[in-house]
C-alpha positions in Angstrom: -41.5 -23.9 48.5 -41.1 -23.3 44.4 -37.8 -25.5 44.8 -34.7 -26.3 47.2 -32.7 -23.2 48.5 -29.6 -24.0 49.2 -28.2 -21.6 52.0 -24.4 -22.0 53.0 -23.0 -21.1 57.0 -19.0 -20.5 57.5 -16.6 -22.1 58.8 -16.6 -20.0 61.8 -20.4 -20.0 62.2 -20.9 -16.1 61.6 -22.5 -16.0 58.8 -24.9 -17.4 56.3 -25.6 -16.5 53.3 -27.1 -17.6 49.2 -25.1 -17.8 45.8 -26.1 -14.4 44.3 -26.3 -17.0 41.5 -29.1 -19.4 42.5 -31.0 -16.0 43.3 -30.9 -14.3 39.7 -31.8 -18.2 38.4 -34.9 -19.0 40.7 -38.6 -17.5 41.7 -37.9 -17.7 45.4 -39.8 -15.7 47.9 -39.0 -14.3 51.4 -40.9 -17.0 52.9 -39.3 -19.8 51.0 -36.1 -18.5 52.3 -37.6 -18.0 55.9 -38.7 -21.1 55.6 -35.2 -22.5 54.6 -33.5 -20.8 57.1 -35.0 -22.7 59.8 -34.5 -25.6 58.3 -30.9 -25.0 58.3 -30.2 -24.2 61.6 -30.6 -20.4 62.0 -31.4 -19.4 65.0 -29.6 -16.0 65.8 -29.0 -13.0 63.4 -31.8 -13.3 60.5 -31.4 -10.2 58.4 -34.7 -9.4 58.2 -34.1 -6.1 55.6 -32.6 -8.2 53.3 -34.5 -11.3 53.2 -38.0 -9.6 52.7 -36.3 -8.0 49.8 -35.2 -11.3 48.0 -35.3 -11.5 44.9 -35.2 -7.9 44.4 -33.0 -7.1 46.8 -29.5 -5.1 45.4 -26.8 -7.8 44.7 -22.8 -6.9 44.8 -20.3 -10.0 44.0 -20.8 -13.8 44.5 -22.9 -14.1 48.0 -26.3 -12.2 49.4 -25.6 -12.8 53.4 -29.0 -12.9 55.0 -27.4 -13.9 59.3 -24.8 -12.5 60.7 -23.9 -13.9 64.2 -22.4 -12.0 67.3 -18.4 -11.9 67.9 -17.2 -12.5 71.7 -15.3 -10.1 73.5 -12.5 -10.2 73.9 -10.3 -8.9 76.4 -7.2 -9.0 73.8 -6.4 -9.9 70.3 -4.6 -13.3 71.0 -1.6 -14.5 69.7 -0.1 -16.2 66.6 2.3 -19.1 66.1 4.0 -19.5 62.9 6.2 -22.9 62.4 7.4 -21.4 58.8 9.6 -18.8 57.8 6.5 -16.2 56.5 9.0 -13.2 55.6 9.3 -11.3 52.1 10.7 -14.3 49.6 14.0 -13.5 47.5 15.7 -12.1 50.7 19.2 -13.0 50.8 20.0 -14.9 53.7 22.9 -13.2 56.1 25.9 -15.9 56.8 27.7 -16.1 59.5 30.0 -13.0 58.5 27.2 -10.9 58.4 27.2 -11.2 54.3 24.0 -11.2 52.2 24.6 -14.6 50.2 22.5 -13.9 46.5 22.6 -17.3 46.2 20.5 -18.7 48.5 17.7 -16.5 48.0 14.9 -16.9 50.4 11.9 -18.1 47.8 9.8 -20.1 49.8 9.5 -22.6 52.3 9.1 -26.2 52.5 6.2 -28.2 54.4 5.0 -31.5 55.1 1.7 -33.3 54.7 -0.1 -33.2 58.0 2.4 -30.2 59.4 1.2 -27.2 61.4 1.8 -24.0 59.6 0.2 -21.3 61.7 -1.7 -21.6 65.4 -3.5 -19.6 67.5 -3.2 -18.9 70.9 -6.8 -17.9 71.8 -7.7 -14.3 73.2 -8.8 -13.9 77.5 -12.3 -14.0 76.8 -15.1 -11.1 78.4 -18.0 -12.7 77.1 -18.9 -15.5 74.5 -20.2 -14.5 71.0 -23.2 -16.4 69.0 -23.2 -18.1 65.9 -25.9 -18.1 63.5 -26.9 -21.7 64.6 -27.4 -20.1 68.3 -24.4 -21.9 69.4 -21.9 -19.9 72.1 -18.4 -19.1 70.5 -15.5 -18.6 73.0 -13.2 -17.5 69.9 -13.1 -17.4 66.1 -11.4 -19.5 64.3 -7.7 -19.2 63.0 -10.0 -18.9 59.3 -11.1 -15.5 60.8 -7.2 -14.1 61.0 -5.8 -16.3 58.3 -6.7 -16.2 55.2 -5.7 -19.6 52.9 -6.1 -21.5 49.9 -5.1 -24.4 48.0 -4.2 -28.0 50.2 -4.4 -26.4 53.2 -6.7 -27.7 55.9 -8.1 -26.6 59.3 -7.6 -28.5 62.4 -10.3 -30.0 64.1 -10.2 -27.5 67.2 -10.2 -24.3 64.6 -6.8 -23.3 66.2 -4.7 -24.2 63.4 -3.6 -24.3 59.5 -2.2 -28.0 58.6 -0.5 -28.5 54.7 -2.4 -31.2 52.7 0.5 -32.7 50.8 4.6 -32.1 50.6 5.3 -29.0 48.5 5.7 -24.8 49.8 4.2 -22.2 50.9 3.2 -19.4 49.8 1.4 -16.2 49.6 -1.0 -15.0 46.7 -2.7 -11.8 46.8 -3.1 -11.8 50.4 -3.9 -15.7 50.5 -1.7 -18.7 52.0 -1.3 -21.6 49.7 0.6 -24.5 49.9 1.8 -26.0 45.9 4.0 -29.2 45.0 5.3 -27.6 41.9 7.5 -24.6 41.6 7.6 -23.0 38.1 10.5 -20.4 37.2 9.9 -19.1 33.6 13.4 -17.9 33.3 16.9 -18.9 33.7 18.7 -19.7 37.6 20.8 -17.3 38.3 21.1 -14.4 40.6 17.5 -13.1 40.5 15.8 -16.9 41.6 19.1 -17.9 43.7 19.2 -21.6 44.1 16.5 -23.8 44.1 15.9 -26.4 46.4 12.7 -28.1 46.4 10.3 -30.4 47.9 8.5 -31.4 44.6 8.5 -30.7 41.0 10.4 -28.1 39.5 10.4 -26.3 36.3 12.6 -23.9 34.5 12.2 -22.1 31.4 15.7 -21.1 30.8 19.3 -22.4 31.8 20.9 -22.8 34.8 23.5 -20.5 35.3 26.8 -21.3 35.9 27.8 -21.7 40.1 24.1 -22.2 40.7 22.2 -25.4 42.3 18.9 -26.9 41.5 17.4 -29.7 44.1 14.3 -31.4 44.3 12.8 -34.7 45.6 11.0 -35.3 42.3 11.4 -34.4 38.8 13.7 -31.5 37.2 12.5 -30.1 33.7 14.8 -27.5 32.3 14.2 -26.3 28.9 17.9 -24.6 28.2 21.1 -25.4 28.7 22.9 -26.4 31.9 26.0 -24.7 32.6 29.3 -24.9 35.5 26.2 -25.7 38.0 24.7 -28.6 40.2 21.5 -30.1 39.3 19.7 -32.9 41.8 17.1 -35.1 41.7 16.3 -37.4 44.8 13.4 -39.3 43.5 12.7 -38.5 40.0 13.9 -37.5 36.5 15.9 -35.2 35.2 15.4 -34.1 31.6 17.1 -31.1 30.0 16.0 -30.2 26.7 19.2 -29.1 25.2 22.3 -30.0 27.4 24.9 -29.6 29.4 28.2 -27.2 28.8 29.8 -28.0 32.5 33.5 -26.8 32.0 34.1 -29.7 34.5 32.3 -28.5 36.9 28.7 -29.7 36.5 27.2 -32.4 38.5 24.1 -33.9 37.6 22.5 -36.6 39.8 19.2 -38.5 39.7 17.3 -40.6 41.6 15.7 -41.8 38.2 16.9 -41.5 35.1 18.4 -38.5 32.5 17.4 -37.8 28.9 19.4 -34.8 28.0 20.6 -33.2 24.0 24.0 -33.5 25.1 26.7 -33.9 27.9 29.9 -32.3 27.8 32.6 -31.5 30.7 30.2 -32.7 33.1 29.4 -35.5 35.9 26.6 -37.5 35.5 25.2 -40.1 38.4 21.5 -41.5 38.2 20.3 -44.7 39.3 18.2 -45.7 36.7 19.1 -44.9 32.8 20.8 -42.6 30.8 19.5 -40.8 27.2 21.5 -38.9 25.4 20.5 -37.5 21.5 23.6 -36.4 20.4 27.5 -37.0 22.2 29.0 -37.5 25.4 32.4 -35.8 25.5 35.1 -35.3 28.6 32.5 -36.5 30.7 32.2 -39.0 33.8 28.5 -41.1 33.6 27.6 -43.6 35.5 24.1 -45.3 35.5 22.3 -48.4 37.5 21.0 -48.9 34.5 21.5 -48.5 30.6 23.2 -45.5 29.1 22.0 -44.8 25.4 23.7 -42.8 23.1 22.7 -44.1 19.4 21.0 -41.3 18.0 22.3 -38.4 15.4 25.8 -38.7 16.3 25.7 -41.0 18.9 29.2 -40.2 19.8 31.2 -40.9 23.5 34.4 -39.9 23.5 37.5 -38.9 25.9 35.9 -39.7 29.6 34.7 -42.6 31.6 31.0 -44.1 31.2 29.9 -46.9 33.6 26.5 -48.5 33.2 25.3 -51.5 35.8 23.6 -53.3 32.3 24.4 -51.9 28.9 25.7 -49.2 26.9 24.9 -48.8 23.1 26.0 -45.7 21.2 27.0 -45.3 17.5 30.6 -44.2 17.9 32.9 -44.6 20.8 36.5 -43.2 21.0 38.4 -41.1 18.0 41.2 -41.7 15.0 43.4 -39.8 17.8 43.5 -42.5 20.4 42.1 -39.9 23.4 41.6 -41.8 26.4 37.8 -43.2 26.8 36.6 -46.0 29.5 33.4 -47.8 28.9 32.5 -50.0 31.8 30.0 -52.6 32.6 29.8 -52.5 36.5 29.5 -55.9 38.4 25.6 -55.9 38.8 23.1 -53.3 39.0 25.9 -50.7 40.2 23.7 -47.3 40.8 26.7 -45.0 41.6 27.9 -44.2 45.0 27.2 -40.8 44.4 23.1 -41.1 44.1 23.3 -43.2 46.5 24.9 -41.0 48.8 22.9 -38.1 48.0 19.9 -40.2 49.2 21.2 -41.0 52.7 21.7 -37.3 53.0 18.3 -36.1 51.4 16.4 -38.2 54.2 18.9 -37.4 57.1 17.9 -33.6 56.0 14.6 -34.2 56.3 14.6 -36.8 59.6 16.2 -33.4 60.9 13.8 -31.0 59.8 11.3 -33.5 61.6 12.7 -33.2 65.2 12.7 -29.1 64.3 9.5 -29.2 63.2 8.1 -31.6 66.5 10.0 -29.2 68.6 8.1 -26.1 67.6 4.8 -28.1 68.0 5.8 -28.9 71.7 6.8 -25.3 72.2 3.1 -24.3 71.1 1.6 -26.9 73.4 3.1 -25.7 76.5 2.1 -22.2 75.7 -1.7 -23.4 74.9 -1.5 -24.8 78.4 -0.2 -21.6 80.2 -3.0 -19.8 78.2 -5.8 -22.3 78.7 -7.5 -23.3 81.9 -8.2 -26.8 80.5 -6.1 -28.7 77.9 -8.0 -31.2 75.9 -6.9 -34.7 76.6 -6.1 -35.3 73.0 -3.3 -32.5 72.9 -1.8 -33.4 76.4 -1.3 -36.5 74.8 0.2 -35.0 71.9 2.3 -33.0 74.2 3.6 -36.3 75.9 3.7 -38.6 72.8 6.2 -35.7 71.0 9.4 -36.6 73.5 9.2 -40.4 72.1 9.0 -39.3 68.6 11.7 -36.9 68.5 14.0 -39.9 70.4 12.8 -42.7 67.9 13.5 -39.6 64.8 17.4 -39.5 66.3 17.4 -43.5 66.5 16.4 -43.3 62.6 19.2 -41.2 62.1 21.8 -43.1 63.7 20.5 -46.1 61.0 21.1 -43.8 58.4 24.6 -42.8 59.6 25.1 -46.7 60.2 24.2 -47.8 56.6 26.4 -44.9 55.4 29.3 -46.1 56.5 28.8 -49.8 56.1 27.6 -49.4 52.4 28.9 -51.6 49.6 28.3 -51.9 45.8 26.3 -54.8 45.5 27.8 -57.5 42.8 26.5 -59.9 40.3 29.0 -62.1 38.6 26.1 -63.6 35.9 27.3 -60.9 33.1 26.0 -63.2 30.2 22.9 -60.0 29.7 25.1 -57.1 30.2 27.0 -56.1 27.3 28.0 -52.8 24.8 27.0 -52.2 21.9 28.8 -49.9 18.9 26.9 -49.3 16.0 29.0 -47.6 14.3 33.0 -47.1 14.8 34.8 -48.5 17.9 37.9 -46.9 17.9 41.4 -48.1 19.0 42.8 -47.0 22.8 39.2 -47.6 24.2 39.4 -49.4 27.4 36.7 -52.1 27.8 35.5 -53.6 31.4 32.6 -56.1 31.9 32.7 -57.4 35.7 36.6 -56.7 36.4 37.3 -58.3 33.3 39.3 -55.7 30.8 41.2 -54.6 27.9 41.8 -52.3 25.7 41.3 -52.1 21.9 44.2 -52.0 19.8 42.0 -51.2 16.2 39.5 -49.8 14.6 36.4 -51.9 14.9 33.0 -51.9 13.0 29.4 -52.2 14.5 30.9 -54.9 17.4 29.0 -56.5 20.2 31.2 -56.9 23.5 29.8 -58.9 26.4 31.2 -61.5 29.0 31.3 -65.0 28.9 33.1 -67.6 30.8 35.2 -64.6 32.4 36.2 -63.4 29.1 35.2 -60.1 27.1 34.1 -61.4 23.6 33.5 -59.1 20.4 31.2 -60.9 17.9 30.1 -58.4 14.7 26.1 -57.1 14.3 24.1 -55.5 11.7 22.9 -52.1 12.0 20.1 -52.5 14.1 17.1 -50.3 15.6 17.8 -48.6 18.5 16.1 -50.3 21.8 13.0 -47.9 23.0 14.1 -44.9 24.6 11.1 -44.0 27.0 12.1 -42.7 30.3 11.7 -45.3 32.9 
């Protein structure tokens, strides 16, 4: 041979064929690819027209196929099992008063790595078919039927589509795919209905007012954040201008927050806060630090409480409105975060059992359809009982540590302290670890930590901010 031909079979052994490619860039003859054909196997369904014709023979699109193998009958078409929702997405979903509800749009649905997504049932055979490598074929494989795409895998026995990672599914011109990061270029509103995601997400716009955005990991929003619900269980949350929540926006994160500014609004993360510009009529509580020293740097009228520090330029105003800045006793998270994470995995402990129970269901009909049942799959069958019984014993932990969970303390508060740059107004209550008071004047760039369970106030220079990186 002039060089190496690389010829390429299926997955479902019907066909094989050469890059149209490595044809138009070689001297290959019909012998060198006779020749190569042996060598990789074929041994039913050599296209003889075509090969003697190579190279001159008429190319259309990527692939020249030069074997073909034979199909089995079939006495019928088989059967398929889908474990996902595969229906038209943005459907509203029908309550239980019959009512379409335009908020929870149906946009896609959520997998797991390793899940089943589609199985099929195999066909009553009339005759076995042949694959190009000579080898019988009792029934193609769900790759035949099924078209897919991006991390998604076939199961060893053919019968079956499996995610690769966490993320959704989806269809793309006619192709199933599987993605860990959902992109909406808009705002969240009525067109996208709420978004609740296993992954990533990423909005263009705002989020509309009444509307709820949910994700394990991070939330990018490049708008504004209006009356609406936005939830992180793992990651960050970072909105690139702020929030306007006319007291009714919640915001909670399983990392931290960097937002332009918070106003009317809830605020519960675990890790740190970053604000650029104010904090007004707002409730914020972080496990970590909460930062507010840039541009304005202003908090005023609402109740911020960090587990380590705050710093900010200006808290409180010449009018006395009510502000609380608090240094909770330890590395205090927030009951809400923490809260929201019991529930996140109880959700998805339950979608587990669902998800185990479809795959039993599919079992029991493989065995009604086939005369045989591979050992490995009745011991699937039998191994699925004990994991959906030690999934409801996980729950009942979860439900446990609910209901027993405390705020953990930490009475060294020497570290943890707030910091004012600027102007620390009268009628500001102070709290470091249960220890309190509450200004009575104007103050200038103050330090106020514990010590010897006392709050002290010593005066500092205008100093550089600490560094603001998300953590």
């Amino acid at each position: 041979m002039s060089q190496e031909i690389n010829i390429h079979i299926s997955d479902d052994g019907m066909e094989a064929y050469l890059l149209t490619i490595d044809i138009f860039n070689s001297n290959i003859s019909p012998e060198d690819v006779r020749i190569a054909a042996n060598e990789a196997g074929i041994k039913y369904g050599l296209k003889k027209d075509i090969v003697e014709k190579i190279p001159f023979v008429d190319l259309e699109g990527d692939i020249c196929i030069i074997a073909v193998g034979k199909p089995p009958t079939l006495k019928d078409d088989g059967e398929f099992f889908w474990y996902i929702d595969v229906r038209s997405p943005l459907q509203p979903k029908i309550n239980e008063s019959g009512r379409a509800d335009f908020k929870m749009l149906h946009q896609f649905e959520e997998v797991k790595q390793g899940q089943e997504l589609v199985s099929k049932i195999p066909p009553t055979m009339i005759e076995p078919g042949i694959s190009v490598t000579g080898d019988d074929i009792q029934f193609l494989k769900i790759t035949s039927d099924v078209p897919y795409g991006k991390n998604i895998t076939v199961s060893d026995d053919g019968l079956s589509l499996k995610a690769e990672i966490d993320g959704y599914i989806f269809w793309k011109d006619g192709v199933i795919h599987v993605d860990n990061i959902y992109q909406i270029r808009g705002n969240v509103d009525y067109h996208t209905g709420n978004v609740i995601f296993n992954g990533t997400v990423l909005i263009g716009g705002d989020v509309k007012s009444g509307f709820r955005v949910e994700a394990t990991d991070d939330v990018f929003i490049w708008g504004n954040v209006e009356a609406a619900d936005v939830l992180s269980k793992n990651g960050n949350v970072v909105i690139q201008l702020g929030i306007v929540g006319k007291k009714k926006a919640r915001i909670l994160a399983g990392g931290s927050l960097r937002c332009g500014y918070i106003q009317d609004a809830t605020v519960g993360v675990k890790k740190n806060v970053y604000v650029e510009r104010y904090i007004m009529n707002s409730s914020v509580t972080s496990g970590g630090k909460i930062f507010a020293d840039q541009n304005e740097g202003l908090i005023r009228n609402g109740r911020l409480s960090a587990g380590e520090k705050i710093i900010a330029n200006e808290i409180g105003s010449d009018h006395g409105i009510s502000t609380e800045v608090i240094i909770s006793r330890g590395n205090d998270s927030g009951l809400e975060p923490i809260k929201l994470e019991i529930s996140r995995q109880r959700l998805e402990l339950e979608k587990r059992v669902t998800i185990l129970k479809k795959r039993s269901e599919f079992l029991i009909l493989l065995k009604d359809r086939l005369p045989n049942l591979s050992v490995k799959k009745r011991k699937e069958l039998k191994s699925i009982q004990k994991e959906i019984e030690s999934v409801h014993a996980s729950i009942q932990v979860l439900d446990d540590n609910q209901s027993k969970h405390a705020l953990n303390s930490n009475p060294e508060m020497n570290s943890h302290e707030i910091i004012v740059k600027k102007l620390l107004h009268r009628a500001v209550t102070v709290e470091i670890g249960r220890s309190q008071f509450v200004t009575s004047s104007r103050l200038k760039s103050v330090r106020l930590f514990k010590k010897d369970k006392e709050i002290h106030i010593e005066s500092i220079e205008n100093e550089a901010g600490e560094n603001h990186d998300i953590k």
